[in-house]
VOLUMZA-337508 format. One record per atom (N, C-alpha, C, CB): residue number from 1; x, y, z. Coordinates in nm, 3 decimals. Glycine has a CB too. Layout:
N
SITE     k        xx        yy        zz
SITE   NUM         X         Y         Z
...
//
This chain:
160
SITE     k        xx        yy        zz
SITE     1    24.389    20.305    14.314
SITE     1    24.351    20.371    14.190
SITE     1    24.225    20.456    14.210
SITE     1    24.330    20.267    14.080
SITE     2    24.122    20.373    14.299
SITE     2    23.977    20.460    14.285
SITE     2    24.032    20.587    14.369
SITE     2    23.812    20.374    14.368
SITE     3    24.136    20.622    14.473
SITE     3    24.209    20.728    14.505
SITE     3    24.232    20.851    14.471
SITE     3    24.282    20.704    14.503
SITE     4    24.271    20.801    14.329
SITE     4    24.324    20.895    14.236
SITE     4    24.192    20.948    14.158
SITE     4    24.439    20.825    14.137
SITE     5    24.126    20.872    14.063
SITE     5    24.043    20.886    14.030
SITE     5    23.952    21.046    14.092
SITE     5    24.010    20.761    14.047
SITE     6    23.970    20.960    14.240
SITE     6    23.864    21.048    14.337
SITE     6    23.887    21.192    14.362
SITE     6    23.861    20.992    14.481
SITE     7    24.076    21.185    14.377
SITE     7    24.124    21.328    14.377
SITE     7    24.119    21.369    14.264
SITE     7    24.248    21.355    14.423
SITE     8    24.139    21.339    14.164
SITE     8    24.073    21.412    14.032
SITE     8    23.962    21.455    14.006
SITE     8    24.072    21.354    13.940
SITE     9    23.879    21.437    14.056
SITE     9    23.759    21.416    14.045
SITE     9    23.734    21.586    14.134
SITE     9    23.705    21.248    14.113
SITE    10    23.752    21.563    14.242
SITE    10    23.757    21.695    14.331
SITE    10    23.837    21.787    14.336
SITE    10    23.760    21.679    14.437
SITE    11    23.935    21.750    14.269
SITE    11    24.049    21.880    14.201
SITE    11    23.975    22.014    14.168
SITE    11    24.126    21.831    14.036
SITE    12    24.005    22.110    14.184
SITE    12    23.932    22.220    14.160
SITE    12    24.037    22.300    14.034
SITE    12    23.903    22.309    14.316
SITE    13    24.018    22.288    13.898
SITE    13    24.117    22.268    13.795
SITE    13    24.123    22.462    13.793
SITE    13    24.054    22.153    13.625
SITE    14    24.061    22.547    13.835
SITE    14    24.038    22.689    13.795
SITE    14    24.150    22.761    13.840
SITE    14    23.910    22.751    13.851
SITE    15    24.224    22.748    13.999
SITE    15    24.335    22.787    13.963
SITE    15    24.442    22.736    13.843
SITE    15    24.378    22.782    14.064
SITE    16    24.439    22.606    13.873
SITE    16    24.568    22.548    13.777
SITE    16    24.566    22.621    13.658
SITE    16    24.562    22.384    13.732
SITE    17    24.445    22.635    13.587
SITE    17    24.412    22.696    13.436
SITE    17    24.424    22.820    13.422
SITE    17    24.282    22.676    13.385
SITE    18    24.443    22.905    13.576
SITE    18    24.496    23.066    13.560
SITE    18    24.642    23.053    13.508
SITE    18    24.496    23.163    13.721
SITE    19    24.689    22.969    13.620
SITE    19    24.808    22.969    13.590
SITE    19    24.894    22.904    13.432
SITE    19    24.839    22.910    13.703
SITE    20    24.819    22.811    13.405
SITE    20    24.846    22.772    13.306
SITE    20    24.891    22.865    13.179
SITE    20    24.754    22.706    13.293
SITE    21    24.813    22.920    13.155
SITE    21    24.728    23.028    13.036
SITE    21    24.830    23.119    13.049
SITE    21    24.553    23.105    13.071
SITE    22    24.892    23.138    13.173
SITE    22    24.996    23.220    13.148
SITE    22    25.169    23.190    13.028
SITE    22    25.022    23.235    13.300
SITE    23    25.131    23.030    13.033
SITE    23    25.256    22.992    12.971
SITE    23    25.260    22.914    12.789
SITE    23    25.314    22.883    13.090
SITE    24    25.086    22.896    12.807
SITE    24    25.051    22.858    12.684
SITE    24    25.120    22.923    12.534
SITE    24    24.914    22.882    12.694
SITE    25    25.176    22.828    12.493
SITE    25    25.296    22.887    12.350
SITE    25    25.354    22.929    12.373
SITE    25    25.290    22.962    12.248
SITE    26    25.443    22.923    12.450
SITE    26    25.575    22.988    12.518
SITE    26    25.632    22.866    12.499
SITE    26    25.577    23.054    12.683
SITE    27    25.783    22.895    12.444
SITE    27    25.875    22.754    12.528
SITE    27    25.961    22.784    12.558
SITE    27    25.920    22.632    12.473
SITE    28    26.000    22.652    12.612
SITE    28    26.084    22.691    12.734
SITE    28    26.047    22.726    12.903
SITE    28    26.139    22.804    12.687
SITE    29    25.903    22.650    12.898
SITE    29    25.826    22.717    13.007
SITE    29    25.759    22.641    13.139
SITE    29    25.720    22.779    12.937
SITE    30    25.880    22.517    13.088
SITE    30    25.836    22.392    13.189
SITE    30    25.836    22.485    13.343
SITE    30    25.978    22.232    13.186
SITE    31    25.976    22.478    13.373
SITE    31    26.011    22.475    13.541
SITE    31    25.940    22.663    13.563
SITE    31    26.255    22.445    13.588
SITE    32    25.921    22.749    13.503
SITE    32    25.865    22.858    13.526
SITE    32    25.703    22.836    13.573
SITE    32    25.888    22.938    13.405
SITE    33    25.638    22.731    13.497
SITE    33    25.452    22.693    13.523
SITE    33    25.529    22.636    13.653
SITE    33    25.325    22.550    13.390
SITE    34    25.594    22.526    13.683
SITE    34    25.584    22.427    13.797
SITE    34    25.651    22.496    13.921
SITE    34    25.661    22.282    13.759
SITE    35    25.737    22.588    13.845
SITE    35    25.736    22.738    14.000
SITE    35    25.628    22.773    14.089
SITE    35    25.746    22.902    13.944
SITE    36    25.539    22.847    13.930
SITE    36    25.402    22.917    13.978
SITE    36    25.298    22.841    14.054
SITE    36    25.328    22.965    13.862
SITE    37    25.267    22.707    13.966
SITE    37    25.198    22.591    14.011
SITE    37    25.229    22.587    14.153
SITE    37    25.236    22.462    13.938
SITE    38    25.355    22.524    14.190
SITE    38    25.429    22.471    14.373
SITE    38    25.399    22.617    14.438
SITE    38    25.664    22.424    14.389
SITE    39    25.406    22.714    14.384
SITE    39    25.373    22.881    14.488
SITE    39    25.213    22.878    14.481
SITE    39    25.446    23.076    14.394
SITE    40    25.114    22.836    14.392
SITE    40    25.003    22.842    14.474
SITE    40    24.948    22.756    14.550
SITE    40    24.926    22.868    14.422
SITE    41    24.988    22.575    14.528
SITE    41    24.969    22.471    14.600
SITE    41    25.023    22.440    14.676
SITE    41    24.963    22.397    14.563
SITE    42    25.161    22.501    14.716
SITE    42    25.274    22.491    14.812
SITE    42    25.306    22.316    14.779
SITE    42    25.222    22.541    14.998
SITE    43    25.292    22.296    14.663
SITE    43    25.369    22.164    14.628
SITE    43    25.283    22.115    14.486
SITE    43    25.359    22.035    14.773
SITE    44    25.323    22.027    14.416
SITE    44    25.285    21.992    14.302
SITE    44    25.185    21.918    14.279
SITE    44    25.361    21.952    14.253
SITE    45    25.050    21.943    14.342
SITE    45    24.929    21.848    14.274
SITE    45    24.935    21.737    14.220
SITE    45    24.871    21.895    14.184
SITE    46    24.905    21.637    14.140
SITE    46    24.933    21.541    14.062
SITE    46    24.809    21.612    13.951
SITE    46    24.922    21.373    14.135
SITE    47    24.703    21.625    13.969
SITE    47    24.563    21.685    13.890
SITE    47    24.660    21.802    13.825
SITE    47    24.401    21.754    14.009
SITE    48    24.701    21.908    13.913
SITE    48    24.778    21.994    13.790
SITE    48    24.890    21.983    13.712
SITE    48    24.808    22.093    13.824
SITE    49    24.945    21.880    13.715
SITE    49    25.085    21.864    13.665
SITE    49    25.040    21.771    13.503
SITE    49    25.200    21.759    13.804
SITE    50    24.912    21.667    13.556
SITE    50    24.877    21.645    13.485
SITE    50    24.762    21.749    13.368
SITE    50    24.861    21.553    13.543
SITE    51    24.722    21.829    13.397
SITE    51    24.672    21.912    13.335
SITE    51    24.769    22.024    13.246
SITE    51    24.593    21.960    13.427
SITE    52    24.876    22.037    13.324
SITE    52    24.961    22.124    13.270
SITE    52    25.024    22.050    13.160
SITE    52    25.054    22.178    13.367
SITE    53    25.070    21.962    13.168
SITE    53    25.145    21.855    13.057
SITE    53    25.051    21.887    12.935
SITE    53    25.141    21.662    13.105
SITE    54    24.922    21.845    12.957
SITE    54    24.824    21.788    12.832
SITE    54    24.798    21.946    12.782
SITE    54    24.650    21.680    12.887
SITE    55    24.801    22.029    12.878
SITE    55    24.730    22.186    12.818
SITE    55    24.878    22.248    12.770
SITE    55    24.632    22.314    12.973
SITE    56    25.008    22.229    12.775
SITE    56    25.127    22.236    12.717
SITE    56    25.140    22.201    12.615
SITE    56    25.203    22.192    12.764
SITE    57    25.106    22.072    12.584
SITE    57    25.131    21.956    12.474
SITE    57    25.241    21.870    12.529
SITE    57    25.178    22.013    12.322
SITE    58    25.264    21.895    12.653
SITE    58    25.401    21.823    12.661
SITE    58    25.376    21.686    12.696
SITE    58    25.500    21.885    12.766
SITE    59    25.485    21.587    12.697
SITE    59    25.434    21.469    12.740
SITE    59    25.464    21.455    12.928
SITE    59    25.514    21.346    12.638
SITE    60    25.351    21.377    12.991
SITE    60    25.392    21.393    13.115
SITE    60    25.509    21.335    13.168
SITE    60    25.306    21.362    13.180
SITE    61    25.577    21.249    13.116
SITE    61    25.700    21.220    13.123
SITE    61    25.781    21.308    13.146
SITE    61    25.734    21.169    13.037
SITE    62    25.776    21.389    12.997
SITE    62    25.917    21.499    13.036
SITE    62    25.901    21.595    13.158
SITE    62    25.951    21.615    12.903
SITE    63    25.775    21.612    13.187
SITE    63    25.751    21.688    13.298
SITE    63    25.759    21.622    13.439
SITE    63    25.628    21.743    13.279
SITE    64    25.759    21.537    13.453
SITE    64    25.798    21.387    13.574
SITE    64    25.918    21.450    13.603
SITE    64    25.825    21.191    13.509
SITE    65    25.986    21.429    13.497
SITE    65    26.129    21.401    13.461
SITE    65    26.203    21.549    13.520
SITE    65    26.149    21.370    13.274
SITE    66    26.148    21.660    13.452
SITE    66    26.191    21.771    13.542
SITE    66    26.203    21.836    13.702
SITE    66    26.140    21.834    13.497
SITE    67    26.059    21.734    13.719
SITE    67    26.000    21.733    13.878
SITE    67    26.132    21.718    13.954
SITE    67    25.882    21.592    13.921
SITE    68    26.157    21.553    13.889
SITE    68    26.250    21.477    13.992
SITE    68    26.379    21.503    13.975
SITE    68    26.241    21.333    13.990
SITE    69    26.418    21.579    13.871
SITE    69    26.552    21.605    13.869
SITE    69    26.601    21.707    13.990
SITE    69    26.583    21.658    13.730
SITE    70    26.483    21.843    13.980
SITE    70    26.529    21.976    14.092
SITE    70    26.499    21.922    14.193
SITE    70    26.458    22.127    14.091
SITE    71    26.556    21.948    14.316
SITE    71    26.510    21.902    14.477
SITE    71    26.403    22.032    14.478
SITE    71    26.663    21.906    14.631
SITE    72    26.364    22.124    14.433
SITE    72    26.311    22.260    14.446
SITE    72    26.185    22.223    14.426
SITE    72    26.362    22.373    14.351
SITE    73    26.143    22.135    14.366
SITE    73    25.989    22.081    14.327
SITE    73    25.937    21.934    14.455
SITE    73    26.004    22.002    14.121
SITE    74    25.840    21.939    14.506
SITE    74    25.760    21.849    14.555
SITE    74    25.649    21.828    14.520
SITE    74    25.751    21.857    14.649
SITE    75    25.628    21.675    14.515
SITE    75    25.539    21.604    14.523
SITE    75    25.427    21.604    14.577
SITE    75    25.570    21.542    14.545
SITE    76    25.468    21.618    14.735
SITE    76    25.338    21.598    14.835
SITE    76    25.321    21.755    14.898
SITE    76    25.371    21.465    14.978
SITE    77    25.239    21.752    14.972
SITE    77    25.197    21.819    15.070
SITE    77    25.321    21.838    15.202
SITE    77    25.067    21.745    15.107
SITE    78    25.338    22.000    15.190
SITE    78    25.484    22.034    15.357
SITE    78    25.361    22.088    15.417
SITE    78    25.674    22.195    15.349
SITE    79    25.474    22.097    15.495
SITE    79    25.417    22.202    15.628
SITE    79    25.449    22.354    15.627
SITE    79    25.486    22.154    15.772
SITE    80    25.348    22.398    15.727
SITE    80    25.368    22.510    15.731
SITE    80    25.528    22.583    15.760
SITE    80    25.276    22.533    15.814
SITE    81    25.554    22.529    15.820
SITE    81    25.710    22.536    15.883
SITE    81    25.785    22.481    15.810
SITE    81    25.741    22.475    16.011
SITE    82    25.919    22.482    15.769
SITE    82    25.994    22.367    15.698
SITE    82    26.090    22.406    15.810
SITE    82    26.045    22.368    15.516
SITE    83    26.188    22.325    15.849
SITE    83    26.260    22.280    15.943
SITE    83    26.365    22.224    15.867
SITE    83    26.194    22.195    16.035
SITE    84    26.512    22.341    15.796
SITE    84    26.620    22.263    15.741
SITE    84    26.715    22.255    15.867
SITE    84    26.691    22.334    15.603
SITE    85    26.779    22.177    15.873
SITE    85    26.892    22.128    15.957
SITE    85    27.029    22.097    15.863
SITE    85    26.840    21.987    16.036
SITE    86    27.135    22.264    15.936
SITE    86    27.251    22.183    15.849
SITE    86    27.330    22.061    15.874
SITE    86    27.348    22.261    15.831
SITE    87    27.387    22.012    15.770
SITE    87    27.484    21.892    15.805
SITE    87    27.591    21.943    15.721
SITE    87    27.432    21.728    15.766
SITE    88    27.607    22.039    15.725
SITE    88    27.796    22.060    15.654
SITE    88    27.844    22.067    15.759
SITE    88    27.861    22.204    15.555
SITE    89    28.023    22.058    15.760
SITE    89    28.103    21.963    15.813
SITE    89    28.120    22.127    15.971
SITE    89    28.278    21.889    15.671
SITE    90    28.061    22.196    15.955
SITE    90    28.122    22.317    16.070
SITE    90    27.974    22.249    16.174
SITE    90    28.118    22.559    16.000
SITE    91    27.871    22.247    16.137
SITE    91    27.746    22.180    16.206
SITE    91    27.718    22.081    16.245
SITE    91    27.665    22.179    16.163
SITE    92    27.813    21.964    16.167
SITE    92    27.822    21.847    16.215
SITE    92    27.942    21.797    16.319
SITE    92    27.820    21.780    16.107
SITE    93    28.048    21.855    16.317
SITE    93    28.136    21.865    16.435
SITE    93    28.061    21.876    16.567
SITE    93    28.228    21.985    16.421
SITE    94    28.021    21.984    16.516
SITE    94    27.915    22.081    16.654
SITE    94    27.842    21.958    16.727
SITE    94    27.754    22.215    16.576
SITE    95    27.718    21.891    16.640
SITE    95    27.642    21.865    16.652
SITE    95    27.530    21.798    16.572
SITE    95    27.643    21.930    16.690
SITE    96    27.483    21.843    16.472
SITE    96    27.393    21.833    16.382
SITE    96    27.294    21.730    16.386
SITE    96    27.449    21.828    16.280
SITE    97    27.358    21.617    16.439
SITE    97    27.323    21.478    16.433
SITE    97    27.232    21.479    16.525
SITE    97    27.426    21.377    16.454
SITE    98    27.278    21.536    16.635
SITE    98    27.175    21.487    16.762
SITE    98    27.071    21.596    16.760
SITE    98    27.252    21.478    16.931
SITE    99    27.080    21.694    16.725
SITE    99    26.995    21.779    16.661
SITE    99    26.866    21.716    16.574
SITE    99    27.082    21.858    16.576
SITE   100    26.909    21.668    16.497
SITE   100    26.855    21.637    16.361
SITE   100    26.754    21.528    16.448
SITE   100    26.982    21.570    16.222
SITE   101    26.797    21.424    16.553
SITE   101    26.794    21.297    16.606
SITE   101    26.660    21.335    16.682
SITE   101    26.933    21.244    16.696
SITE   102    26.694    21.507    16.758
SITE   102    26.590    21.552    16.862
SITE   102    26.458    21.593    16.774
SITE   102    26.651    21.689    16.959
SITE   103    26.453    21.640    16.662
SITE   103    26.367    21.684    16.562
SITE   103    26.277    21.577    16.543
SITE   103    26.435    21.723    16.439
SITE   104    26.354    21.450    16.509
SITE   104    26.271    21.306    16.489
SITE   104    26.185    21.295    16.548
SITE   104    26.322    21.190    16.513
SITE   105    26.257    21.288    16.694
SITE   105    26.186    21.222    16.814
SITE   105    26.072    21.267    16.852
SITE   105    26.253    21.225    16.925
SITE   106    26.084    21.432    16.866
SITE   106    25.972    21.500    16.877
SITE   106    25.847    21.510    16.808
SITE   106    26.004    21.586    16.879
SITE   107    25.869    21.528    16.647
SITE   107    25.783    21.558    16.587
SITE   107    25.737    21.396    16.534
SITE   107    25.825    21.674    16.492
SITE   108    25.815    21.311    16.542
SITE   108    25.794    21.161    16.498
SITE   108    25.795    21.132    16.343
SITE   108    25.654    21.110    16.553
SITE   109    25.940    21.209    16.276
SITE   109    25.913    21.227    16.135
SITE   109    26.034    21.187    16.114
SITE   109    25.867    21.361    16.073
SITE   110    26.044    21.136    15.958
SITE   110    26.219    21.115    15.891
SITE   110    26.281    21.246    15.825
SITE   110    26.226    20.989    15.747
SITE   111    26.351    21.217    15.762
SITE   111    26.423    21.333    15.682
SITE   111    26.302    21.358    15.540
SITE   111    26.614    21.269    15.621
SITE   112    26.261    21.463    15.513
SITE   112    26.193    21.462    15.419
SITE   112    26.055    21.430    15.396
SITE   112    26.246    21.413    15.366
SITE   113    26.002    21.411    15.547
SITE   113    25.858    21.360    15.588
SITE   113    25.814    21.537    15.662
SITE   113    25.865    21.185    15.732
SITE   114    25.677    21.515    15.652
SITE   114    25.590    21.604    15.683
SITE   114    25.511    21.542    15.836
SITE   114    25.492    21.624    15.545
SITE   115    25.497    21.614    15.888
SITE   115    25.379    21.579    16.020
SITE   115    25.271    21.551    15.973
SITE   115    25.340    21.689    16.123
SITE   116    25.166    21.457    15.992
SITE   116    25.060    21.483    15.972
SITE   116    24.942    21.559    15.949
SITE   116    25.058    21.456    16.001
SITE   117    24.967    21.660    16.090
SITE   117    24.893    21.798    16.097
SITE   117    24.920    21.899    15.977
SITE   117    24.936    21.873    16.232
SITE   118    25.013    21.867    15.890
SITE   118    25.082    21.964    15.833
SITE   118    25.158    22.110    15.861
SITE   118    25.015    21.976    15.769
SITE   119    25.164    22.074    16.023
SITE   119    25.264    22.209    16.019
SITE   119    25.409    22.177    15.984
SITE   119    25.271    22.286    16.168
SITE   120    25.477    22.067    16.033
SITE   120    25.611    22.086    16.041
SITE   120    25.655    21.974    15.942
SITE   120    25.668    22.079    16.191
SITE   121    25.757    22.051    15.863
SITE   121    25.852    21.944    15.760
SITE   121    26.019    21.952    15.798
SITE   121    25.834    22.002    15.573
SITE   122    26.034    21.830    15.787
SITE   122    26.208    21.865    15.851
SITE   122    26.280    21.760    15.639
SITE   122    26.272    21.701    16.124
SITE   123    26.373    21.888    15.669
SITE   123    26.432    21.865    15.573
SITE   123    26.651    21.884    15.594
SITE   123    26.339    21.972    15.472
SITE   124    26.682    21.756    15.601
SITE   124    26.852    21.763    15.631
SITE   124    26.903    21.825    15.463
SITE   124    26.940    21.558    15.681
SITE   125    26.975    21.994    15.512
SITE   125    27.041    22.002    15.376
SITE   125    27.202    21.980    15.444
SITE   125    27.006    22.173    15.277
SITE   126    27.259    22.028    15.294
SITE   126    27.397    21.997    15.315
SITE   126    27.502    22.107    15.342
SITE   126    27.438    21.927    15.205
SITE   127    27.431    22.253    15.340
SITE   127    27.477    22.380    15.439
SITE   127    27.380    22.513    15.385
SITE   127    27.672    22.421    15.418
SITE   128    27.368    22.546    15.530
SITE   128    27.311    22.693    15.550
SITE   128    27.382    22.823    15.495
SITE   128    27.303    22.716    15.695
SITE   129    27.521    22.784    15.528
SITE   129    27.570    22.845    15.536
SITE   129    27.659    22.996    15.641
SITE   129    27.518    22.824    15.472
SITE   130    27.593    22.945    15.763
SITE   130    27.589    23.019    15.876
SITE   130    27.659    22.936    15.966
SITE   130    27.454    23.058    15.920
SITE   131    27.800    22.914    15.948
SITE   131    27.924    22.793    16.021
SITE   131    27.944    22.882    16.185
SITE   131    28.136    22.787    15.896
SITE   132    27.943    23.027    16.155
SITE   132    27.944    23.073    16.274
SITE   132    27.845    23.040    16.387
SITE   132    27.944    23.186    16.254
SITE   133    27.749    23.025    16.376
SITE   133    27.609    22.948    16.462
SITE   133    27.612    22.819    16.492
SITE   133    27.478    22.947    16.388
SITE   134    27.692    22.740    16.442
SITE   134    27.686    22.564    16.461
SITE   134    27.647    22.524    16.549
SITE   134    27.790    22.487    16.463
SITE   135    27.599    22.415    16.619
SITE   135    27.461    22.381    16.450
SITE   135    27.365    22.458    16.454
SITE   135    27.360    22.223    16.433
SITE   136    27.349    22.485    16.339
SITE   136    27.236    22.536    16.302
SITE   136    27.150    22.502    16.216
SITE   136    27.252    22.622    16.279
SITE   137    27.006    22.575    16.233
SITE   137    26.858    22.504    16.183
SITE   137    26.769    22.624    16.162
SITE   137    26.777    22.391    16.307
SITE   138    26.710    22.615    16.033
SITE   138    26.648    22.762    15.990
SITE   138    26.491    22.690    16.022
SITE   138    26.688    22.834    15.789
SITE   139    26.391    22.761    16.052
SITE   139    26.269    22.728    16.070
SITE   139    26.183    22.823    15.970
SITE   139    26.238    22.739    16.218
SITE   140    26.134    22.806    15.822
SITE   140    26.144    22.906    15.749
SITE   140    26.226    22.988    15.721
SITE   140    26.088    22.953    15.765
SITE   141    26.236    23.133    15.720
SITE   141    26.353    23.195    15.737
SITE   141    26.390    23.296    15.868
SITE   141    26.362    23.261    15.621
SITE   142    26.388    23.184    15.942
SITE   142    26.446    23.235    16.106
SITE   142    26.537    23.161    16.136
SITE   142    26.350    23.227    16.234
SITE   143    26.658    23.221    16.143
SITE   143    26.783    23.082    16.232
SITE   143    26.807    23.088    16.344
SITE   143    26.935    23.067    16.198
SITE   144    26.793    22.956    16.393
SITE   144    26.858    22.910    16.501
SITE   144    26.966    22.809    16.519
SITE   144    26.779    22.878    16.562
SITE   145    27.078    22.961    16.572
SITE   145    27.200    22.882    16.584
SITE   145    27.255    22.838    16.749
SITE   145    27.313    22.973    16.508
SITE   146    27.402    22.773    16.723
SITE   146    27.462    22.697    16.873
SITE   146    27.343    22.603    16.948
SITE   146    27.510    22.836    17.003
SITE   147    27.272    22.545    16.875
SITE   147    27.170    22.448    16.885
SITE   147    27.217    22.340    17.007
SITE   147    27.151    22.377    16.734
SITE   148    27.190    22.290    17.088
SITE   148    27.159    22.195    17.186
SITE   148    27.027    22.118    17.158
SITE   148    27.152    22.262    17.315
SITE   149    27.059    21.973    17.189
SITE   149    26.909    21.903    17.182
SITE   149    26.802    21.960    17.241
SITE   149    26.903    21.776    17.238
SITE   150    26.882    21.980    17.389
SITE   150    26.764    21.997    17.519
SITE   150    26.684    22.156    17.510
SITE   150    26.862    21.988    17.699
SITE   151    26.738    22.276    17.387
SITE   151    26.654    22.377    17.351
SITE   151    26.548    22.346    17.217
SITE   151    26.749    22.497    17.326
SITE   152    26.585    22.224    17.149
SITE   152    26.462    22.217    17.066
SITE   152    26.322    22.195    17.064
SITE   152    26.479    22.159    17.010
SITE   153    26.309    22.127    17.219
SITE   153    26.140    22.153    17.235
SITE   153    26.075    22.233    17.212
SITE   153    26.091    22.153    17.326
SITE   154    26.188    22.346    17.319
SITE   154    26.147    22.477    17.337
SITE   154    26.122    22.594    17.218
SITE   154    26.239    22.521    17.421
SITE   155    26.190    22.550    17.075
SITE   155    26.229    22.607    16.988
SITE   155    26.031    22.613    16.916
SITE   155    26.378    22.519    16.911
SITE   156    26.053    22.433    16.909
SITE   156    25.987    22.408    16.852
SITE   156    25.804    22.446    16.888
SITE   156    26.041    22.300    16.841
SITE   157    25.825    22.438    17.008
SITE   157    25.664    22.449    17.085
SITE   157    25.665    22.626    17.007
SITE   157    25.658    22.432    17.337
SITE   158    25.753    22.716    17.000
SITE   158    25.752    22.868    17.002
SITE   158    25.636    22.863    16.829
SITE   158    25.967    22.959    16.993
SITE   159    25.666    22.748    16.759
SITE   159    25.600    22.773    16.632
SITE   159    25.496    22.712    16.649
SITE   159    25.662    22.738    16.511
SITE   160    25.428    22.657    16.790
SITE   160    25.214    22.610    16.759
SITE   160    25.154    22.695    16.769
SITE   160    25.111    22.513    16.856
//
């Protein structure tokens, strides 16, 4: 708890309140603030979400509630990199798995975990959409397709 407290405490509320002010008496204006909000924090604060609720009027509930419904909103802190890996069924034939398996190993992360350093986030979706490349893995928006385990070091060292 004294945690929280503490990050509140050092929250620096002046962006949040630019952004805010933009949506004040508007409705309908939940997931548009928590857009803007996640594009300047590159993820959802807890200090602004809670600020946004109370400077809305909304209750923080319903705004929880919106968080967790979109996969499009986070919680914590990514990385610089996000690292999706497909698993639809043309990528997973291929491969995907051991792909996905080599990503782990390397960076020492789960599905949906961040590195420590904060560069790299690996995130398993359920297609890219790029079946011609199998498997394939976007690193931001760069793809890399016909993936092999034994080129992902190499992939990966290209983004320190």
């Amino acid at each position: 708890m004294a945690a929280v407290i503490e990050q509140e405490q050092e929250f620096d509320y002046q962006r949040a309140d630019a952004i805010i002010e933009q949506f004040l008496g508007k409705k309908g204006m939940i997931i548009p603030a928590l857009q803007k909000l996640q594009d300047e924090y590159g993820y959802l604060p807890r200090p602004a979400v809670e600020r946004m609720a109370k400077r809305m009027r909304i209750p923080s509930s319903k705004v929880y509630g919106v968080i967790t419904f979109y996969a499009q909103f986070k919680l914590s802190p990514r990385g610089k990199y996000i690292i999706r890996v497909c698993k639809g069924t043309a990528c997973h034939i291929q491969g995907s798995p051991k792909i996905a398996e080599r990503i782990q190993e390397i960076l020492q992360v789960e599905d949906g975990e961040t590195t420590p350093d904060l560069k790299f986030t690996l995130e398993e979706v359920a297609c890219i959409g790029a079946c011609a490349l199998a498997p394939v893995m976007m690193i931001n928006d760069d793809p890399h397709g016909r993936l092999s385990p034994d080129r992902i070091k190499e992939i990966l060292d290209s983004y320190e």
